[in-house]
DSSP file (Angstrom, degrees, kcal/mol; ACC not computed):
  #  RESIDUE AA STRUCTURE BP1 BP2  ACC     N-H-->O    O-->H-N    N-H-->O    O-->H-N    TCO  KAPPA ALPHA  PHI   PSI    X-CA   Y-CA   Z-CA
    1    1 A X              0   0    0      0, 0.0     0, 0.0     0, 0.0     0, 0.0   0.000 360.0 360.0 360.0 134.9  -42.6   -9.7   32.6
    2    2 A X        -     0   0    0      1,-0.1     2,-0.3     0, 0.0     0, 0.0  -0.136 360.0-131.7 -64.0 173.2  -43.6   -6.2   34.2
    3    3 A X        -     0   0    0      2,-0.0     2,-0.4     0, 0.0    -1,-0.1  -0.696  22.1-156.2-134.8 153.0  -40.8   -3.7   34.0
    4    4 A X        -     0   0    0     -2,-0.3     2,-0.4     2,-0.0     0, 0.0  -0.995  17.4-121.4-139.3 126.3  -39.7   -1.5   37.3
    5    5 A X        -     0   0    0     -2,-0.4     2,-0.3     2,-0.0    -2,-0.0  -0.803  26.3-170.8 -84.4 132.4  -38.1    1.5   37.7
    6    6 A X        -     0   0    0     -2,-0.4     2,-0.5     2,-0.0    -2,-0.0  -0.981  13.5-145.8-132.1 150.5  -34.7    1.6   39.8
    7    7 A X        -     0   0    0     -2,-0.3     2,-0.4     2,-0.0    -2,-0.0  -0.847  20.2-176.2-119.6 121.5  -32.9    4.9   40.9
    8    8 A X        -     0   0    0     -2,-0.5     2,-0.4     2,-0.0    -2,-0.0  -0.963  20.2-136.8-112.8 148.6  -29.1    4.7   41.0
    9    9 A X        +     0   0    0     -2,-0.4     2,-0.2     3,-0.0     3,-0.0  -0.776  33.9 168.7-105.8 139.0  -26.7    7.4   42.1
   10   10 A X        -     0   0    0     -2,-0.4    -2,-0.0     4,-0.0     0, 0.0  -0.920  41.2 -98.1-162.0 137.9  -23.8    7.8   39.9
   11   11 A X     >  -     0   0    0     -2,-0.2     4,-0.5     1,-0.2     5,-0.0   0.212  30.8-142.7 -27.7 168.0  -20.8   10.2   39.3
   12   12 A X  H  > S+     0   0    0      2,-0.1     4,-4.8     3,-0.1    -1,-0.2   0.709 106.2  59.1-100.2 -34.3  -21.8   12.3   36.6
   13   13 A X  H  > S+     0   0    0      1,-0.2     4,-2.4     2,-0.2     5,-0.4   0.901 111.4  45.5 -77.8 -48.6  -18.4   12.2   35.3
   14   14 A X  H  > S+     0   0    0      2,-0.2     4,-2.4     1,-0.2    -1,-0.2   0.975 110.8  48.9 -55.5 -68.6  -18.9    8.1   35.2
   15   15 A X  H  X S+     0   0    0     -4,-0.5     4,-2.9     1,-0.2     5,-0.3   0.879 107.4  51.0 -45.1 -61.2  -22.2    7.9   33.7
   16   16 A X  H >X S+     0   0    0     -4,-4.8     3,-1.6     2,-0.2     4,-1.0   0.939 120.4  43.2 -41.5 -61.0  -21.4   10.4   30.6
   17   17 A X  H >X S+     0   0    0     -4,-2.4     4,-2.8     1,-0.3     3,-1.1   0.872 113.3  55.3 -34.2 -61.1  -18.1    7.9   30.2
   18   18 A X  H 3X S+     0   0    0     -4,-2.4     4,-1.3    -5,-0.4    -1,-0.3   0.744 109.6  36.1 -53.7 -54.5  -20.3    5.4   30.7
   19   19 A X  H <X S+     0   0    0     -4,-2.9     4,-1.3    -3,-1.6    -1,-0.3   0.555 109.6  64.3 -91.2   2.3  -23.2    6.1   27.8
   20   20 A X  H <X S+     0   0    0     -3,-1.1     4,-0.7    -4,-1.0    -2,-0.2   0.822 105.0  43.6 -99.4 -44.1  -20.6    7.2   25.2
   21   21 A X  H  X S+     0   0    0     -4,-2.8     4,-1.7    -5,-0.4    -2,-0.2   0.832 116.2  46.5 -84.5 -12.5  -19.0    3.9   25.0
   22   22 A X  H  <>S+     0   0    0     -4,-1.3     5,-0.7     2,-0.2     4,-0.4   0.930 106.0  56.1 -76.1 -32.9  -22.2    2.0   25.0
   23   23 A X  H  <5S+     0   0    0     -4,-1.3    -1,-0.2     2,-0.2    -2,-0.2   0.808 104.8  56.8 -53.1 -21.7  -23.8    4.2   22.4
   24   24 A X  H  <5S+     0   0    0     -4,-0.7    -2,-0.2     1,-0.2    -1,-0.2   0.889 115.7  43.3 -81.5 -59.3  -20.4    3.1   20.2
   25   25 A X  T  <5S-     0   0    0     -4,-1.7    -1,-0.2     1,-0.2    -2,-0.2   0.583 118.3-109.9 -87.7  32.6  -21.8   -0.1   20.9
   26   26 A X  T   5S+     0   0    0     -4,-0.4    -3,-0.2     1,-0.2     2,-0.2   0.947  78.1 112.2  77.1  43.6  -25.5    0.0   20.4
   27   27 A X      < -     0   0    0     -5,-0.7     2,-0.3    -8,-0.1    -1,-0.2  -0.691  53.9-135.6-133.0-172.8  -26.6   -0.3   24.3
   28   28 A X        -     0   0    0     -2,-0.2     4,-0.5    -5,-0.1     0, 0.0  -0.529  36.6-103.8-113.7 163.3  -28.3    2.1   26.8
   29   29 A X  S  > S+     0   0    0     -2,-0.3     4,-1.8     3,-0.2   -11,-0.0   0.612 121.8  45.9  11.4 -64.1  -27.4    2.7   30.1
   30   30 A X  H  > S+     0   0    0      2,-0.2     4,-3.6     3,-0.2     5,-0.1   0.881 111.2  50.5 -76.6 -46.2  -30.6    0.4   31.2
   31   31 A X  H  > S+     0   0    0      1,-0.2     4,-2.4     2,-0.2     5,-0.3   0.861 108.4  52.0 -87.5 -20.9  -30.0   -2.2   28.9
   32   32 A X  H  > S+     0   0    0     -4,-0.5     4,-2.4     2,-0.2    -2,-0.2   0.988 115.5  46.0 -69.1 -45.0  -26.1   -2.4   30.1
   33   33 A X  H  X S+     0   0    0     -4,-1.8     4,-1.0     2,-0.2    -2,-0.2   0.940 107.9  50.6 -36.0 -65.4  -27.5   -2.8   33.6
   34   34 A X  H >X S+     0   0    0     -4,-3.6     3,-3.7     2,-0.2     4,-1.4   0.949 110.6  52.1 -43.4 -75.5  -30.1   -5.3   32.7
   35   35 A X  H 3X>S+     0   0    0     -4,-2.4     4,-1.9     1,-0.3     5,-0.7   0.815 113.2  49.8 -27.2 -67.1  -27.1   -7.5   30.8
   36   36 A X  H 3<5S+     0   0    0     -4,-2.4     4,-0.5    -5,-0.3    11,-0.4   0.742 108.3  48.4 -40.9 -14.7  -25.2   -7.1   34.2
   37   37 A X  H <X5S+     0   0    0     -3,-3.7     4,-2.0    -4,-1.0     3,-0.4   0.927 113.0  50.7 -85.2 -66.8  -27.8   -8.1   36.3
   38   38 A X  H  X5S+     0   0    0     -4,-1.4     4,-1.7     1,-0.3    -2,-0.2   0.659 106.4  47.7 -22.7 -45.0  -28.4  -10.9   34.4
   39   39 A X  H  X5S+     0   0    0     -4,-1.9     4,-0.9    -5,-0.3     6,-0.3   0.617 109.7  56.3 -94.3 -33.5  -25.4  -12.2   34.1
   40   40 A X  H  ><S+     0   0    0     -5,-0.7     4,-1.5    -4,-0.5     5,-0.3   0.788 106.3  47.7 -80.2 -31.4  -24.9  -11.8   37.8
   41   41 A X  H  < S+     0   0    0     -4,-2.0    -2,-0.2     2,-0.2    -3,-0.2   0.961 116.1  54.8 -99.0 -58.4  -28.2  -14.0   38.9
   42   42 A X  H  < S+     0   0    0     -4,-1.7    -2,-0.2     1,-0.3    -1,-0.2   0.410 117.3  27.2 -74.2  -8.7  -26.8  -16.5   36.2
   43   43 A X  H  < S-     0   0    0     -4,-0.9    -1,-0.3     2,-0.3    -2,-0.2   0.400 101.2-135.2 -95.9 -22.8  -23.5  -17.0   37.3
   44   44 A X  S  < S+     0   0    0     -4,-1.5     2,-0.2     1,-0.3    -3,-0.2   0.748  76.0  66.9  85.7  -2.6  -24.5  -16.3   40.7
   45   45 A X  S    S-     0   0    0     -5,-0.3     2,-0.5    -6,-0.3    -2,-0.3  -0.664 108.3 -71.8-148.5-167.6  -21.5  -14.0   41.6
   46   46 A X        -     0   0    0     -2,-0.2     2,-2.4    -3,-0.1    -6,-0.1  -0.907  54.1-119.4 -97.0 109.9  -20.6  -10.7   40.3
   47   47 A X  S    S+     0   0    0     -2,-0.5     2,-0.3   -11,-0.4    -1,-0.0   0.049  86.6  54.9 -71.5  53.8  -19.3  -11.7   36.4
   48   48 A X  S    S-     0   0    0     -2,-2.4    -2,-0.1     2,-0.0     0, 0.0  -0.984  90.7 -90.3-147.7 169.5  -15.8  -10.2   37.3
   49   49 A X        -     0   0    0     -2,-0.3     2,-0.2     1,-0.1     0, 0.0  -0.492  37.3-165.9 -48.6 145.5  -12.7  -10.0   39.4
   50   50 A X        +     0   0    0      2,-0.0     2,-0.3     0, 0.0    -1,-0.1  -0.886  32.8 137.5 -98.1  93.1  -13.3   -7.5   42.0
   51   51 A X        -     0   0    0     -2,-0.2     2,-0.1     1,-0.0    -2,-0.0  -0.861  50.9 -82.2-134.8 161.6  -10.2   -6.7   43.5
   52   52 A X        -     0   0    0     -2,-0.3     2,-1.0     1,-0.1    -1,-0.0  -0.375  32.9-132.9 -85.6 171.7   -7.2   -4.7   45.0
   53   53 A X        +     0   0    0      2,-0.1     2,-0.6    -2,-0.1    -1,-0.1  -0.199  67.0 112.2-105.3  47.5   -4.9   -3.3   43.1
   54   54 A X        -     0   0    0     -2,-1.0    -2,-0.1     1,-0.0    -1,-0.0  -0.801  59.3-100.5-155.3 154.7   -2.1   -4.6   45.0
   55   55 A X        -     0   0    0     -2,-0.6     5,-0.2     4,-0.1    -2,-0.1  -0.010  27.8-110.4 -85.6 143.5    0.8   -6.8   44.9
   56   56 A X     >  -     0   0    0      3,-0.1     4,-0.6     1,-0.1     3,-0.1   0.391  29.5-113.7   2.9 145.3    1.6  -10.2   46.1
   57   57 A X  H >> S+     0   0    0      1,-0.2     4,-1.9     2,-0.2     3,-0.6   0.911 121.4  52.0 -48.9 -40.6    4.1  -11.1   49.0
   58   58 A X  H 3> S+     0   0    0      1,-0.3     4,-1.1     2,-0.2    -1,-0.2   0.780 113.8  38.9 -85.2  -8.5    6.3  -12.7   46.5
   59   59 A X  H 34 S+     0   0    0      2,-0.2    -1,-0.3    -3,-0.1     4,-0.3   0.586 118.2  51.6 -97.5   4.8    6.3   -9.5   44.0
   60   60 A X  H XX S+     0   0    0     -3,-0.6     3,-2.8    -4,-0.6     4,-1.8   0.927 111.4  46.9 -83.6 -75.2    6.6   -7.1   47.1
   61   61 A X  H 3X S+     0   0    0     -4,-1.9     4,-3.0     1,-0.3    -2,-0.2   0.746 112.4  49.2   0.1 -69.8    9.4   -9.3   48.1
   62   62 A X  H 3< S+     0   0    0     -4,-1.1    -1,-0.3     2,-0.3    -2,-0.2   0.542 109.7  53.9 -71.7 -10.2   11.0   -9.2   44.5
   63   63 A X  H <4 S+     0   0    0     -3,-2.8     4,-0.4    -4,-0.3    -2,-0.3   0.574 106.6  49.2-109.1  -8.4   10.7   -5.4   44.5
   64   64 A X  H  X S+     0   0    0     -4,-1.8     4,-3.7     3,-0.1     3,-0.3   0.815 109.2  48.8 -79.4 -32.1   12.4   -5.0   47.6
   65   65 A X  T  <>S+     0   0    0     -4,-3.0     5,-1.3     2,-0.2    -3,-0.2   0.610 115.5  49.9 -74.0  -9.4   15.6   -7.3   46.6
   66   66 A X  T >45S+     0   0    0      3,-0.2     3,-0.8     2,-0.1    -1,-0.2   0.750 115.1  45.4-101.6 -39.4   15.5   -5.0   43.1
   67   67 A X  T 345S+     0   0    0     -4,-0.4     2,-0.7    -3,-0.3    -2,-0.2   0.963 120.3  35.9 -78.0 -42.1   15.4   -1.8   45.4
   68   68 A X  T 3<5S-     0   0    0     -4,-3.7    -1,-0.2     1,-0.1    -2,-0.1  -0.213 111.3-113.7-124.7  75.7   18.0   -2.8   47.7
   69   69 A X  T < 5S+     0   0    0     -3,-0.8     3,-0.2    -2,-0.7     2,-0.2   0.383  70.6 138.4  25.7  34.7   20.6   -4.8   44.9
   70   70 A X      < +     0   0    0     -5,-1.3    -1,-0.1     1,-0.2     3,-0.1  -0.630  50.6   7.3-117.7-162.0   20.0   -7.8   46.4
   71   71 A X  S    S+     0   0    0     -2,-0.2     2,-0.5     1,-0.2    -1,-0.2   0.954  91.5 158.5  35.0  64.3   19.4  -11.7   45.4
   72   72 A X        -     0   0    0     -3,-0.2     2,-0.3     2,-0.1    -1,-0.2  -0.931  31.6-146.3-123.2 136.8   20.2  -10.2   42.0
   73   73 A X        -     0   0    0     -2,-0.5     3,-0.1    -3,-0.1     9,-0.0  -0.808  28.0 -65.3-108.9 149.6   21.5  -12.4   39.0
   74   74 A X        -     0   0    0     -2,-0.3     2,-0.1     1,-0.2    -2,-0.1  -0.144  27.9-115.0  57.0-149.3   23.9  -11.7   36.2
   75   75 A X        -     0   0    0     -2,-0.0     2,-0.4     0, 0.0    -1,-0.2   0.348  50.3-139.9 -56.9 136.5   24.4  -10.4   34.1
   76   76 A X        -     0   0    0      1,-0.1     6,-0.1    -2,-0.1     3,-0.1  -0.489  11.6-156.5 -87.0 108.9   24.3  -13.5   31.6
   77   77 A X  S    S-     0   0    0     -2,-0.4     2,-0.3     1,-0.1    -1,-0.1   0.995  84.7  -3.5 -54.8 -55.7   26.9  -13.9   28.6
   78   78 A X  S >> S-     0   0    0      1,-0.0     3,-1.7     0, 0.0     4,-0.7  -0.933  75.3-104.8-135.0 167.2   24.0  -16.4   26.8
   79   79 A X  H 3> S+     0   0    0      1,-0.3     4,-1.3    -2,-0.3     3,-0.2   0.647 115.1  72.9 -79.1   1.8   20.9  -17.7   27.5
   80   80 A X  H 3> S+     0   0    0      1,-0.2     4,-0.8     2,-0.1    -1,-0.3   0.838 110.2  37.1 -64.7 -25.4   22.5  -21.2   28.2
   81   81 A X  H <> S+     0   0    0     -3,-1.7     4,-0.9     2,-0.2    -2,-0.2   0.482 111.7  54.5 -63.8 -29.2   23.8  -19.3   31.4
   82   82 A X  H  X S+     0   0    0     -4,-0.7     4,-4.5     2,-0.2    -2,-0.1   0.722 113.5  49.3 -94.8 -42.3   20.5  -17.3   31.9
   83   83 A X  H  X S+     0   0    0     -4,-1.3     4,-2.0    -5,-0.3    -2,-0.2   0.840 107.9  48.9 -74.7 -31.3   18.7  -21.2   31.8
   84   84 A X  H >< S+     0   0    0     -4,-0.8     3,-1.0     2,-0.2    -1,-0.2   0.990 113.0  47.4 -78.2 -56.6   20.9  -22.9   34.3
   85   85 A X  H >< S+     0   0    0     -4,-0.9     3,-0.6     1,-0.3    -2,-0.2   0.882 111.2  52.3 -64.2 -43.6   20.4  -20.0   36.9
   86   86 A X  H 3< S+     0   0    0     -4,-4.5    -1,-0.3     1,-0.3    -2,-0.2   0.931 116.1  41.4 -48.5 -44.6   16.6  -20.1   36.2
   87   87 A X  T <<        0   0    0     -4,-2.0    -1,-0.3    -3,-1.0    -2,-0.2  -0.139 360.0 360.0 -96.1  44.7   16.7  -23.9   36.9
   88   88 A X    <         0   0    0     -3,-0.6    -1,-0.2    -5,-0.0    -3,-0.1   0.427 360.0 360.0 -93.9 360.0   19.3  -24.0   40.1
């Protein structure tokens, strides 16, 4: 199959990051690209989570009751105490 040249813009700061850890593992730049690409046309999505970094209703929820000392449990004398409150 013929071969193409494609021009990407990238941090500089990324790229150096970027070839130092492939070189520990025996790649290029191009040939980490190719994999991804690959890998992307064969799955047919992008192969990873892309996502925000941010949390749930129900741990936003559980990190306001933490900040303001409520729905708060125990402290437990033993974990037979700790287990019943978990299942209630």
């Amino acid at each position: 199959m013929a071969k193409v040249s494609t021009n990407i813009s990238l941090d500089a700061e990324t790229k150096r990051k970027a070839q130092e850890l492939l070189a520990d593992l025996g790649l290029d730049l191009s040939t980490a690209v190719n994999i991804f690409l690959r890998q992307m046309i064969r799955e047919n999505a992008i192969p990873f989570t892309i996502s925000r970094d941010v949390p749930n209703k129900e741990t936003i929820a559980a990190i306001e009751n933490t900040e303001n000392h409520t729905d708060m449990y125990g402290p437990f004398d033993d974990v037979k105490s700790v287990m019943e409150a978990l299942n209630a």
